[in-house]
PASEBA-1860 file (N, C-alpha, C; in nm, 3 decimals):
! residues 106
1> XXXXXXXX> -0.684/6.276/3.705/-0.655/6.237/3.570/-0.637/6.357/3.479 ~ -0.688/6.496/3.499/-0.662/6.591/3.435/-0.551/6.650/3.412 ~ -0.449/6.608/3.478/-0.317/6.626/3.482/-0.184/6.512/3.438 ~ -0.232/6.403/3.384/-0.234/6.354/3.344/-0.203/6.232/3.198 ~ -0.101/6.205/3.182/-0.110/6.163/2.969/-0.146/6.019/2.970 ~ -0.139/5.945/3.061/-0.158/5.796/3.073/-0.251/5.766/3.161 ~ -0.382/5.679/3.109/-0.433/5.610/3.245/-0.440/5.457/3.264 ~ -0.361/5.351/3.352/-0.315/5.204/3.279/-0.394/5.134/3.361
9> XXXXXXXX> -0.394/5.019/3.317/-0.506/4.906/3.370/-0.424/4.801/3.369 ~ -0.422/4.706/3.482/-0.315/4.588/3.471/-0.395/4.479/3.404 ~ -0.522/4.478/3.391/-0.603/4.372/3.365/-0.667/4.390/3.227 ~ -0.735/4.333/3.118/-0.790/4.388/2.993/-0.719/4.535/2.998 ~ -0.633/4.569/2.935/-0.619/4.698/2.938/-0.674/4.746/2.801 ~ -0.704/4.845/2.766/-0.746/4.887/2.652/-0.683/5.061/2.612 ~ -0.679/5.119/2.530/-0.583/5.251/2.530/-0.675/5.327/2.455 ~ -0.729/5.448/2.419/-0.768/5.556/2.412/-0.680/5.663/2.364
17> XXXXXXXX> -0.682/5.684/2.204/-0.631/5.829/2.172/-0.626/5.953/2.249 ~ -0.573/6.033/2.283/-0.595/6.229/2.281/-0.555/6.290/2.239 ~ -0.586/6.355/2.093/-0.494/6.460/2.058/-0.567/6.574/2.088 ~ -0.425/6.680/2.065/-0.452/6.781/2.091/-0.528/6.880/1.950 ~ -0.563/6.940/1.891/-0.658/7.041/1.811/-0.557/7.069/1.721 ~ -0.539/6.996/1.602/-0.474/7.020/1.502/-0.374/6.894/1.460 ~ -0.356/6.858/1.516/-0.275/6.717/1.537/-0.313/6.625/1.445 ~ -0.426/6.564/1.461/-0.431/6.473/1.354/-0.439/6.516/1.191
25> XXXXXXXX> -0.424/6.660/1.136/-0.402/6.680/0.996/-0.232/6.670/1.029 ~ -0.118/6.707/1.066/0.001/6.694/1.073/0.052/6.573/1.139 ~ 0.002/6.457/1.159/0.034/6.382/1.235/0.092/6.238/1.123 ~ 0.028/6.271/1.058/0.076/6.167/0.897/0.051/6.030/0.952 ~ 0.110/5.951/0.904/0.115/5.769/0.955/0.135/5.746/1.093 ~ 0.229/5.851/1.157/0.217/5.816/1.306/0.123/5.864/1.378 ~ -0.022/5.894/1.318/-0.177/5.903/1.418/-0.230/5.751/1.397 ~ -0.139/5.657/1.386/-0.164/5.501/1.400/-0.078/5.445/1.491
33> XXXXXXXX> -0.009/5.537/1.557/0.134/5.431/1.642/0.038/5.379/1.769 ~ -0.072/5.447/1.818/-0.155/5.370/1.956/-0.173/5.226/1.920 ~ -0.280/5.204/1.794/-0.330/5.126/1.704/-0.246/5.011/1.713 ~ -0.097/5.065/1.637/-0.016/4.951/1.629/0.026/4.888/1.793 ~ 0.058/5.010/1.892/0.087/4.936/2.020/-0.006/4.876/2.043 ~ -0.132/4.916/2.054/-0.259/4.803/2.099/-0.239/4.677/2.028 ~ -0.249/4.625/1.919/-0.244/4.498/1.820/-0.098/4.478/1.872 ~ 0.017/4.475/1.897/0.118/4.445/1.919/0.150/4.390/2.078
41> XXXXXXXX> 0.079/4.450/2.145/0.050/4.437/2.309/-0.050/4.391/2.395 ~ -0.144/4.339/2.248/-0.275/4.249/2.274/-0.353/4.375/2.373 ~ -0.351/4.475/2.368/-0.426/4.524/2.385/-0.542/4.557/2.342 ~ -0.664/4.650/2.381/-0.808/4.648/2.283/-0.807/4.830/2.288 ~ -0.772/4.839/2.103/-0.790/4.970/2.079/-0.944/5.024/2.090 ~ -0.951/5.133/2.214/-1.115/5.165/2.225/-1.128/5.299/2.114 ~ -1.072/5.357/2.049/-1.109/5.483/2.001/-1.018/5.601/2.030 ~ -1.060/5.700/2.013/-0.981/5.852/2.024/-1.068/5.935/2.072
49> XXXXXXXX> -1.004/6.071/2.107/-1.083/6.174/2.178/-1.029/6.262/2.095 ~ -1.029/6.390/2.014/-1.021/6.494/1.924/-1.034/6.624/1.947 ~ -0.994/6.690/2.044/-1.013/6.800/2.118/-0.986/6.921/1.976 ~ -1.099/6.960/1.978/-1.156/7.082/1.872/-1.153/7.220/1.963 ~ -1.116/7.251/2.088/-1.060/7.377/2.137/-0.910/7.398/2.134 ~ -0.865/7.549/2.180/-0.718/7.580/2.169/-0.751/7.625/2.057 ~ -0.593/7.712/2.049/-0.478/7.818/1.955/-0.493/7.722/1.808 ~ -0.516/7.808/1.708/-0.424/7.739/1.595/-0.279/7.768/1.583
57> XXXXXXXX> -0.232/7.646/1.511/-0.057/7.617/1.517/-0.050/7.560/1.412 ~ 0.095/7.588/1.365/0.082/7.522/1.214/0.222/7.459/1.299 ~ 0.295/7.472/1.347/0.439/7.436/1.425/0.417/7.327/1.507 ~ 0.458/7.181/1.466/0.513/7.110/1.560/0.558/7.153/1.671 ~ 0.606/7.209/1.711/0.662/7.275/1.842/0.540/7.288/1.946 ~ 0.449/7.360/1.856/0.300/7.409/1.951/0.247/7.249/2.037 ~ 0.278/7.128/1.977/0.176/7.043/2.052/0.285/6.969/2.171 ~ 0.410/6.995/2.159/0.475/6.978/2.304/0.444/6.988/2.397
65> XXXXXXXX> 0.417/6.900/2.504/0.347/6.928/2.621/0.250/7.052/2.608 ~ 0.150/7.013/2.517/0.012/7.075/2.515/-0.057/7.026/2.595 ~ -0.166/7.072/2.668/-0.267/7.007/2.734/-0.393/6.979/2.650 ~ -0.483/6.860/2.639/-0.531/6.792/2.594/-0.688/6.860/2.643 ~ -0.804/6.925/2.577/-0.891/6.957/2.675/-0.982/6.804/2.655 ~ -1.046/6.811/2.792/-1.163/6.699/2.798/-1.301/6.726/2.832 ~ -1.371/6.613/2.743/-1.492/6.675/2.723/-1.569/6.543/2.844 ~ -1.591/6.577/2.916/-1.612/6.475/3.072/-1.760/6.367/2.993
73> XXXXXXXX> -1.841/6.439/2.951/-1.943/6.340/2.856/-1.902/6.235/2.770 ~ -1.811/6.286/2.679/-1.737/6.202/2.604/-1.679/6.063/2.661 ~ -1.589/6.125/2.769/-1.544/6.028/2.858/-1.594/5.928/2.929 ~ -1.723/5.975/2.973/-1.779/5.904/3.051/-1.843/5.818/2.989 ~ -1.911/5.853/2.870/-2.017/5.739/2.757/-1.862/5.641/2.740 ~ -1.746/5.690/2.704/-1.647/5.598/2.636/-1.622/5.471/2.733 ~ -1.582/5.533/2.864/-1.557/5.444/2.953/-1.688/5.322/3.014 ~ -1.798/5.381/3.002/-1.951/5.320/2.998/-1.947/5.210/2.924
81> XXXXXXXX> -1.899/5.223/2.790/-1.902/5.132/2.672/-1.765/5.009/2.676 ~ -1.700/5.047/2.713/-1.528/4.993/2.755/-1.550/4.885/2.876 ~ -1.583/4.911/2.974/-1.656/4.855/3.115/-1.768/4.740/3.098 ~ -1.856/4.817/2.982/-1.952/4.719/2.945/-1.893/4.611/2.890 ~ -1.802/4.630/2.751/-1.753/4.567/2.689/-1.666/4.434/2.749 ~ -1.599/4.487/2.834/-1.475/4.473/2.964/-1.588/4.291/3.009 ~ -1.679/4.328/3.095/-1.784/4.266/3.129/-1.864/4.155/3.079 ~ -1.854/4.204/2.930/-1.930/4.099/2.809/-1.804/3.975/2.793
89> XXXXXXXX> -1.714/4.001/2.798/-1.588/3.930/2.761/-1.605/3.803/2.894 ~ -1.553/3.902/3.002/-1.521/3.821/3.125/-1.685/3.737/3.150 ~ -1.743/3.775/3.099/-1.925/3.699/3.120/-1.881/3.555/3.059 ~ -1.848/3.566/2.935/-1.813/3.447/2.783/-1.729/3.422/2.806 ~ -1.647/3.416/2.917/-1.492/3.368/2.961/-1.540/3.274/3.053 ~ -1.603/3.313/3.138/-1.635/3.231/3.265/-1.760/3.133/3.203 ~ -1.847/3.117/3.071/-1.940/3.053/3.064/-1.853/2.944/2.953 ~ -1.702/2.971/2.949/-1.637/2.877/2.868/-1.678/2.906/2.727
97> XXXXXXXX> -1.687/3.049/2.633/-1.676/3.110/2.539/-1.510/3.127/2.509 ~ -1.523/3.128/2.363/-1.370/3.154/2.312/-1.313/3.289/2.358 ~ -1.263/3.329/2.470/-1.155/3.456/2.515/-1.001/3.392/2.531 ~ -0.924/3.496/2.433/-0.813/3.391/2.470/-0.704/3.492/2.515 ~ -0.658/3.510/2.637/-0.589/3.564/2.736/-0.424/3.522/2.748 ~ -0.363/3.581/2.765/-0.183/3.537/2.775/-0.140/3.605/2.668 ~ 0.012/3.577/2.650/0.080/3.633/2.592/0.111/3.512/2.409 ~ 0.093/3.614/2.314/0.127/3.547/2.199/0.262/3.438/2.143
105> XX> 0.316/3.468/2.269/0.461/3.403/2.272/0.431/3.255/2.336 ~ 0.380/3.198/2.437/0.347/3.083/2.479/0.262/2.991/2.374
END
């Protein structure tokens, strides 16, 4: 996964920010385009990751195929919480709780 820009799930999928170290002050309204794909794709926005190492850049140019550093703790509590979450759902699904699954179009 360290090599990596996408990691997809065919089932509950849920999506996860990464920017790279400087990004979100230059990033303006589009540090919401995940956000909107998640709500648009019934997906479940889990959060962002904010990588505070690396070069300063004031140049768009600089975050072109930048690499993203990861902080493996971070990750791991995130995905902990996501899994759990993941779990709580499918628990209240199967005990005939309101989860409502499919596509908004049907």
């Amino acid at each position: 996964m360290r090599n990596s820009d996408i990691l997809a799930s065919i089932q509950g999928s849920g999506v996860m920010e990464m920017y790279p170290k400087g990004w979100l002050e230059r990033a303006g309204v589009g540090q919401y385009t995940y956000q909107w794909f998640a709500n648009w794709s019934q997906m479940s926005y889990e959060g962002s990751w904010r990588d505070t190492e690396g070069p300063d850049c004031n140049r768009s140019q600089c975050f072109k195929d930048r690499q993203v550093g990861l902080n493996e703790t971070f990750l791991a509590e995130w995905t902990r919480r996501v899994v759990r979450r993941h779990t709580r759902r499918k628990a209240r699904a199967s005990a005939g709780g309101d989860v409502t699954t499919g596509c908004s179009c049907d």
